[in-house]
N, C-alpha and C positions, 0 to 999 in steps of 0.2 A: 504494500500500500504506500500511494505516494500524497504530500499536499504540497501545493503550489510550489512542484519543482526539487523540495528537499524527501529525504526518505525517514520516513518517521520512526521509531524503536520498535514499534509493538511491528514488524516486519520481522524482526528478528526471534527478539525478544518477548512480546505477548505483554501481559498484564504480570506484572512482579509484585509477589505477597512479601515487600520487604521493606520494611521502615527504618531508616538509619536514624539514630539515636545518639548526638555528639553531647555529652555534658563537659562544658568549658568554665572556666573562672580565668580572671585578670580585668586589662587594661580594655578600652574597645579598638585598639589593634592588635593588641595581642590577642583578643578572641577571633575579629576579624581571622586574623593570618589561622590561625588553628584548626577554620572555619575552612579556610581555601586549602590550609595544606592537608587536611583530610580527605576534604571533599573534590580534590584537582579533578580527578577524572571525571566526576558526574559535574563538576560544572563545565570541562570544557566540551564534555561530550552535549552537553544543552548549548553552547555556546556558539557549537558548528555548526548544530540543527536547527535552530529557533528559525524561522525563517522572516519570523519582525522585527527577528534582532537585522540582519539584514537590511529592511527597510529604513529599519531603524538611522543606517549607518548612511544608505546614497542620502538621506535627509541630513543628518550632521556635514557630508562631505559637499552641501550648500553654503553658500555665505550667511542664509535667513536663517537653517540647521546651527552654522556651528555659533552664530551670533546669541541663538538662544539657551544652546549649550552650555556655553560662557557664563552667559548672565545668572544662568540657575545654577552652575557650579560655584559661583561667585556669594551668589547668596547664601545656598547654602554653607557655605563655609565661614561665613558671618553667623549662621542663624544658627546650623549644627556642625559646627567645626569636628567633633569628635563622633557623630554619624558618619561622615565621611573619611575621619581617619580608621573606623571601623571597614568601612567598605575596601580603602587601600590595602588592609591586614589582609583582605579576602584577596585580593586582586596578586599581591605580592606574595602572599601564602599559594596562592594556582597557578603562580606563574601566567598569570591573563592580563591586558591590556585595563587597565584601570577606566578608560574613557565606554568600553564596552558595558560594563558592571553600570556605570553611569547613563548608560542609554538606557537600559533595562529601567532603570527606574524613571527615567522620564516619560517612555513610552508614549502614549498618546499624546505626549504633546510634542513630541520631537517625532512623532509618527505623520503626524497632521500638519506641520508646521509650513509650510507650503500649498496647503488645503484647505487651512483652521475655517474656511468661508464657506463651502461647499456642505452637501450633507454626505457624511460616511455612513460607512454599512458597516458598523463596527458586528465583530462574532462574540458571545461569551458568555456565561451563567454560572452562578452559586446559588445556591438556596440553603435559606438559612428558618429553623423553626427553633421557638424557645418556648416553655410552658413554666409557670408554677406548679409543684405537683402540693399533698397535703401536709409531706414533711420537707421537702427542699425543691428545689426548681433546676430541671432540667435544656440543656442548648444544644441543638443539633443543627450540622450543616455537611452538606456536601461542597468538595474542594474542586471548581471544574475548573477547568483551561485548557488554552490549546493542546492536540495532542502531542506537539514534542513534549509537554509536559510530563507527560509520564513518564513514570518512573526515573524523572530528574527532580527530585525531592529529599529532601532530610528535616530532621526535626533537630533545633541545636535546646538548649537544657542551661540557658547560661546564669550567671555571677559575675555582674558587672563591679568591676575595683576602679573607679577612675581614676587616674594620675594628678599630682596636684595643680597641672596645667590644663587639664582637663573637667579638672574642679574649678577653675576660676575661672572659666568659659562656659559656664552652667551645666555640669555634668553631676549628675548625682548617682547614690547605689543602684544597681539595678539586680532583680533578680525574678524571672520572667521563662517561661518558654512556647516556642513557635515554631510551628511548621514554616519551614521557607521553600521557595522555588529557587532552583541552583543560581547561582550566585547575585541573588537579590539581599533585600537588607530583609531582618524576621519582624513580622507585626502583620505582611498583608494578605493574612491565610485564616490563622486560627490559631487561638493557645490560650495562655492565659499569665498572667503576673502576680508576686507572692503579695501585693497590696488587696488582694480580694478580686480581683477582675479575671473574670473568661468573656472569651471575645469571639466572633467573624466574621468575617468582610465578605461584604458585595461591590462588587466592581459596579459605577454607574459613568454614566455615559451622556455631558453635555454635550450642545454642541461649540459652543464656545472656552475655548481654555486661554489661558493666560499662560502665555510663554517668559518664562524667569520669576514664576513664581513657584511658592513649594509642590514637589511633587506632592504627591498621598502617598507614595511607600513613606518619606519621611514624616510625616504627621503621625501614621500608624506605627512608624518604628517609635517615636515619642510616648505615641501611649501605652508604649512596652512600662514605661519608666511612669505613668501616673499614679499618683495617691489616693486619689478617689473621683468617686464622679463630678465633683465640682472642677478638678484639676484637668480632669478627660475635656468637660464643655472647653475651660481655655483652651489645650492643646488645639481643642478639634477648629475653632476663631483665630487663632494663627494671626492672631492682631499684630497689623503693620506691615505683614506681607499680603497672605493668605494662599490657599491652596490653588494649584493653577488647575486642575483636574477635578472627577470624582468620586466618589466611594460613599458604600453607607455601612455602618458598623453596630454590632449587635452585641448587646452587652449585660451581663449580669455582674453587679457590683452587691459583694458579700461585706457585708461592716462589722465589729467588732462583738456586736452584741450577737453575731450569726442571722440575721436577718440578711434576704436577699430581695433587691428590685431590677427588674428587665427594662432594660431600653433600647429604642430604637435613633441613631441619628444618622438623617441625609445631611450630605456635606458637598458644596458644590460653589464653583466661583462666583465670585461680586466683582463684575464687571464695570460696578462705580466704586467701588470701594478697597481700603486695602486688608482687606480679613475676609474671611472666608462666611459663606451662607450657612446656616446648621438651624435644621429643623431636629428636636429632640422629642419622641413620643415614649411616654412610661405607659405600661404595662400591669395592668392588675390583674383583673380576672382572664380577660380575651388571650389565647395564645400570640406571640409575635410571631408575624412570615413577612419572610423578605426577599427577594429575587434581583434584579439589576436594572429598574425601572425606578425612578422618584413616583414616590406614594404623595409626597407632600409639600414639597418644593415646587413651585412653578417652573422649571425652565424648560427651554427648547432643546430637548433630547435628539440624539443620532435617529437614523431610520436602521432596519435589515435584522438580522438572525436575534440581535442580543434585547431586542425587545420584542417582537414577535416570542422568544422563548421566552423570554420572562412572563408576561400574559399567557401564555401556554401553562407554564408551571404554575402558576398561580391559581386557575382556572382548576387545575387537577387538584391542587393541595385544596383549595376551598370544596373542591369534591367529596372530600373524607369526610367522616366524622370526626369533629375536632377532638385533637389529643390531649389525652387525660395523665399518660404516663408513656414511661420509654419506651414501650413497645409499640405504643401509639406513633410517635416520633421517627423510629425505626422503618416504621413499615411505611410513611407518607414519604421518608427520605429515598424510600429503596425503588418506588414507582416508575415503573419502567413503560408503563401502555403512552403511546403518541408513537407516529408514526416517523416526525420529524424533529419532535422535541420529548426530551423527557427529562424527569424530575433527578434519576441515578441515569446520568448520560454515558451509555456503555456499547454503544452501536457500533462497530466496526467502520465505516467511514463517516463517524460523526467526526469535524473538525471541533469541538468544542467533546472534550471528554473529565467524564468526576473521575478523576488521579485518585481520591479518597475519600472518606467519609468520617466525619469525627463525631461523637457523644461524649458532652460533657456531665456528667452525674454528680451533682455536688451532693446529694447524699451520702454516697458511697465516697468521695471526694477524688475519681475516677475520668480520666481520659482515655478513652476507648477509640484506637484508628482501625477503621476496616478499607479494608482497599476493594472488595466486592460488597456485593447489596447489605448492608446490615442486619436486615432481617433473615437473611438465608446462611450466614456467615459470620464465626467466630472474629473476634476481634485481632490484627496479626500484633499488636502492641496495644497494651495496658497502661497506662502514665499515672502515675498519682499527682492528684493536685496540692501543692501547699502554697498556703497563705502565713509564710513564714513572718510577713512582717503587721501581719495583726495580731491581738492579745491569744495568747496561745491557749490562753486557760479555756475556748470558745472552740476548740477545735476537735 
């Protein structure tokens, strides 16, 4: 099987029941590097196949491309100077071109950056459901993207130490873990951080971005590092710049007394302004779902696959009987009927494929990755969750 040109893994290789598992501590280069010198081969082997990475690149090797490169590398090394010395540890640990690693995260805005006017047909979907159950509350999501994606994936487990020059460039403790896509930064998948927060991203899709302002990997890699929901709202307002892209992010924040609240936030550019739009919805009774469409934001969205699928999935999950418990959750996640779109995207030449599926259980205080349907299919890794930096005596 081929897409557009390049030859995809599962040719070979098929579907891999293997979740890599890096638990790191240090600096955020030093984890960076530890990151790339582990993981060399699965990042360069994504890095030769991606085939947006490519796109990615005749757009930088523009003067509009590398103009806007510039300018977002520029800021962000003002804004998060030690994000980015994190990304160099990767790039220098894989022996890979650092400007690549950096395309990756700008993505659609350095995809589009000669087109930002036109309407694209962007491809893509996550689906994300969350529930309160009677004794704790449950979050499930499916992990989709392109298919070079698969099985170019690891999960890192880290312990951020920051150096003291990295402390007085606003770096604080961190201790957090995330499924990443090979050589991206961690935050814009799934995981969760020991401040009480588990999370998942939905990729969304204006159509207007702002080139040289923050990407969304960086904002999401930020809120590896929040304290609580109040601190997530700032992250996610990015006041003074704002996000140039957008995303929406699902979240259950555990506080110290062990109470938990579910929210939902679209995040998306202010084209008059310099911070970012953030629509925040809480959750009590109604389950959250979430797809790759704005629920609540007003803007002028892409046209093509990634929102016709969202509406598709949407349409099937409101199908079900709403979920009461994880089995519930499981079996809406696992949904495979549509012809063209489905809820566990596992088609053989779907260009948009679920690489994985997570459950978050914070009863059991439990991360569960399945790489097949979750409901037909044991979990190939187990993670425990801690909330090391809340009062323990609650745990």
């Amino acid at each position: 099987m081929t897409g557009r040109g390049t030859v995809l893994c599962e040719k070979y290789i098929g579907r891999r029941r293997a979740v890599p598992v890096l638990y790191l501590q240090g600096s955020h280069y030093d984890v960076g590097f530890d990151i790339g010198r582990n993981f060399a081969s699965i990042i360069k082997s994504f890095l030769s196949s991606y085939q947006n990475l490519r796109d990615f690149e005749k757009e930088y090797n523009t003067d509009t491309g590398k103009d806007a490169y510039d300018k977002t590398l520029a800021n962000m090394k003002k804004r998060f100077p030690y994000y980015v010395k994190e990304m160099q540890g990767v790039a220098d640990g894989a022996n890979v071109p650092f400007h690549q690693l950096f395309l990756l995260q700008m993505d659609d805005i350095i995809g589009t950056i000669n087109d930002n006017h036109l309407p694209r047909n962007d491809t893509g979907g996550c689906s994300s459901l969350a529930i309160k159950t009677p004794k704790s509350a449950v979050l499930g999501h499916t992990e989709d993207a392109f298919g070079e994606t698969l099985n170019h994936f690891y999960i890192m487990s880290a312990h951020i130490i920051p150096t003291p020059e990295d402390k007085e460039l606003g770096a604080i403790e961190e201790r957090f873990a995330s499924l990443c896509y090979a050589g991206h930064l961690p935050g814009y998948t799934m995981g969760y951080n020991e401040n009480g927060l588990v999370f998942s991203i939905n990729t969304l899709s204006p159509l207007m971005l702002k080139p040289g302002n923050t990407p969304r990997t960086f904002i999401t890699r930020a809120l590896l590092a929040s304290k609580s929901y109040a601190d997530a709202e700032r992250i996610l307002r990015d006041e003074g710049l704002g996000i140039g892209n957008g995303f929406s992010i699902n979240m259950i924040w555990t506080n110290k007394a062990g109470e938990q609240q579910i929210y939902n936030a679209e995040v998306a550019p202010d084209l008059k302004a310099d911070r970012s739009i953030v629509n925040i919805h809480k959750y009590t009774d109604e389950p959250l779902i979430h797809t790759n469409i704005y629920r609540r934001i007003s803007v002028q969205e892409v046209i093509g696959p990634i929102i016709d699928s969202s509406t598709f999935r949407l349409k099937i999950i409101d199908s079900h009987t709403p979920p009461h418990d994880q089995k519930d959750v499981k079996d809406i996640l696992s949904d495979t009927t549509g012809t063209d779109f489905q809820v566990f995207q596992e088609k053989k030449d779907s260009v948009i494929k679920t690489i994985a599926a997570g459950i978050f259980d914070l009863e059991n205080m439990t991360w569960s990755i399945f790489i097949d349907k979750p409901n037909i299919s044991e979990p190939v890794a187990i993670l425990p969750i801690r909330f090391s930096m809340l009062d323990k005596s609650v745990q």
